[in-house]
C-alpha positions in Angstrom: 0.0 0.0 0.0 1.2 4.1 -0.6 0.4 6.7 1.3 -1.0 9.2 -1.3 -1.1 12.5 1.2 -2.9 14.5 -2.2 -0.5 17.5 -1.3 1.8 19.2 -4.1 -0.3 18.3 -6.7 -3.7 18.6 -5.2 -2.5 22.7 -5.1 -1.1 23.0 -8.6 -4.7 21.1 -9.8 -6.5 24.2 -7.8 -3.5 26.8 -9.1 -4.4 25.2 -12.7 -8.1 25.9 -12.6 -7.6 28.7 -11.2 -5.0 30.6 -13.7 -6.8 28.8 -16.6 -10.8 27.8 -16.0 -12.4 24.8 -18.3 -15.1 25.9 -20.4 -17.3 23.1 -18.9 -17.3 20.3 -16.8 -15.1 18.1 -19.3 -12.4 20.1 -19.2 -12.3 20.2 -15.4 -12.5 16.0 -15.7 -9.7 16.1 -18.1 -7.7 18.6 -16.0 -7.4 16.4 -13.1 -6.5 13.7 -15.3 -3.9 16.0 -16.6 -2.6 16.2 -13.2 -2.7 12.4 -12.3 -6.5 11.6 -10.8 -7.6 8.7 -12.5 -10.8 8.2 -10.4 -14.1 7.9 -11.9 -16.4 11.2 -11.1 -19.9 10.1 -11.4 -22.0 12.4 -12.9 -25.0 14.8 -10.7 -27.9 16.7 -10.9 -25.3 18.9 -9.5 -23.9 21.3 -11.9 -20.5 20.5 -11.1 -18.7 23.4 -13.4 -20.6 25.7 -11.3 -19.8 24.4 -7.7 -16.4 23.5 -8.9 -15.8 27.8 -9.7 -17.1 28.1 -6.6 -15.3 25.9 -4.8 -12.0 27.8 -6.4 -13.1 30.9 -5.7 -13.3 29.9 -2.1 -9.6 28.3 -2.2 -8.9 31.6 -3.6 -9.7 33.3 -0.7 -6.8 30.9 0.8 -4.7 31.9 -1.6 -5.3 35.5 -0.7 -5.3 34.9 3.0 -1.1 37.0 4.3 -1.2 35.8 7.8 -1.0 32.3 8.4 -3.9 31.9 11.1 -5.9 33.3 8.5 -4.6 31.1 6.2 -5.0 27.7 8.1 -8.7 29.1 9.5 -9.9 29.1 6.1 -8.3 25.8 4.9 -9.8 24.2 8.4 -13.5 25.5 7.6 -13.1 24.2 4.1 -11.9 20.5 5.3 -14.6 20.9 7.8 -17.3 21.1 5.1 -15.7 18.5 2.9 -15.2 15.8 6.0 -15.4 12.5 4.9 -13.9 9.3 6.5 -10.7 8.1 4.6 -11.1 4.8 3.0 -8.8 2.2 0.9 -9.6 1.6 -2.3 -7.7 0.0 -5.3 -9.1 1.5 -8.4 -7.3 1.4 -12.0 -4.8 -0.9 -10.8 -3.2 1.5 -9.3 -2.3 -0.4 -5.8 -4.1 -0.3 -2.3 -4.3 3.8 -1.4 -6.0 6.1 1.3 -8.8 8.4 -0.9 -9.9 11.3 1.8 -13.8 10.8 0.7 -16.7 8.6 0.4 -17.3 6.7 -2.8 -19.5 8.6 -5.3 -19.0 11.7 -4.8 -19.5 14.9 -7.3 -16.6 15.9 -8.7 -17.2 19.5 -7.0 -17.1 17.6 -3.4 -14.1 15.4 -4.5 -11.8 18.8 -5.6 -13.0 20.2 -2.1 -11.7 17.6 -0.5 -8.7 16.4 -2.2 -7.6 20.8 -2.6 -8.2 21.4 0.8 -6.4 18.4 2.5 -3.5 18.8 -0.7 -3.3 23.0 0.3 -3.2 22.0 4.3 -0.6 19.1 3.6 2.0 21.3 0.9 1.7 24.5 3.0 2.3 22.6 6.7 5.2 20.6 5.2 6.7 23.5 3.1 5.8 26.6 5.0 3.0 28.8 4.8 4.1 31.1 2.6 4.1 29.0 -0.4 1.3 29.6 -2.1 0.1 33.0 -3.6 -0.3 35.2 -6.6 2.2 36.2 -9.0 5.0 39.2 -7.6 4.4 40.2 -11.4 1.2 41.9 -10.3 2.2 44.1 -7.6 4.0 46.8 -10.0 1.3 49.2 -11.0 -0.4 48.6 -14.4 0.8 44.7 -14.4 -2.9 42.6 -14.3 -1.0 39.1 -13.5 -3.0 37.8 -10.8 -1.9 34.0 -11.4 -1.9 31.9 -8.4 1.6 30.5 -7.4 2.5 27.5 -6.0 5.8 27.3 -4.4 7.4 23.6 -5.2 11.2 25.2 -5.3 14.0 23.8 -3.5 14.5 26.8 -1.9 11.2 28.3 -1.3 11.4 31.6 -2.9 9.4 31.2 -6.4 7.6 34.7 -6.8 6.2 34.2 -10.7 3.8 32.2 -12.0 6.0 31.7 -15.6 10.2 33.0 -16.8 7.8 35.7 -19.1 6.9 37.6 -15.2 9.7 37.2 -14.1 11.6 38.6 -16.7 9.0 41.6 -17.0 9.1 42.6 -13.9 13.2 42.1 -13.9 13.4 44.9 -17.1 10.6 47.1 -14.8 13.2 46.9 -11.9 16.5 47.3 -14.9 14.6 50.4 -16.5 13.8 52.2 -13.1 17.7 51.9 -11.5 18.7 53.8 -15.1 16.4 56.6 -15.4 
């Protein structure tokens, strides 16, 4: 059996929907699968697309969150509405694993789950500054708003992509030679 703890890439799922949203509940499944779900997600009456923005938009607010009380506050009250006893399970042939939620679930109530435990896991093992939006957007006139997830070595990425960072570096460049 492996532990799967659904940490650092529970966050860049939720950084991915967030910086780039599907146009409809396919992409979202497609997404995770992207990202290395290979659970089924039955479908609802639910309108998962919709609950699923919404459930981003509340991670968001995680995101958002600069003091770390804050911070874990939120992520608590989100794992608090997405409580579900963890289970084994042995889908796709994948090997005996922990999922952190009851079988047949929507695929809104999964990402809950699986982001919130993933964001509580990456930022209590890595620090709690490692997740937040892109440096790019603090300079005046710069609309980045791109969520970052910090997976360095070091712990001090800042941009979401090499193009911010290198736009804000010529800002920084063109303001020491005026």
């Amino acid at each position: 059996m492996h532990l799967n703890p659904y940490g650092e890439y529970a966050v860049l799922l939720a950084a991915s929907l967030a910086n780039d949203w599907p146009s409809d509940r396919e992409g979202i499944v497609e997404r995770t699968r992207d990202l290395g779900m290979t659970m089924d997600f039955p479908h609802s009456t639910v309108d998962d697309h919709a609950v699923t923005r919404a459930v981003i938009d509340a991670w968001l607010t995680v995101v958002d969150a600069r003091d770390p009380q804050e911070r874990a506050g939120l992520l608590n009250n989100h794992m608090a509405s997405a409580a579900a006893y963890p289970r084994l399970t042995d889908h796709n042939d994948e090997g005996w694993h922990l999922h952190y939620r009851d079988h047949n679930q929507t695929l809104s109530h999964v990402l809950l789950a699986v982001i919130s435990v993933g964001t509580a896991l990456h930022l209590s093992t890595r620090g709690m500054h490692r997740l937040g939006r892109c440096a790019a957007g603090d300079a005046p006139g710069d609309l980045c708003q791109n969520v970052v997830v910090d997976v360095t070595r070091n712990g001090r990425q800042r941009y979401c992509s090499v193009r911010c960072a290198n736009r804000s570096a010529v800002r920084r460049h063109r303001a020491r030679n005026q």
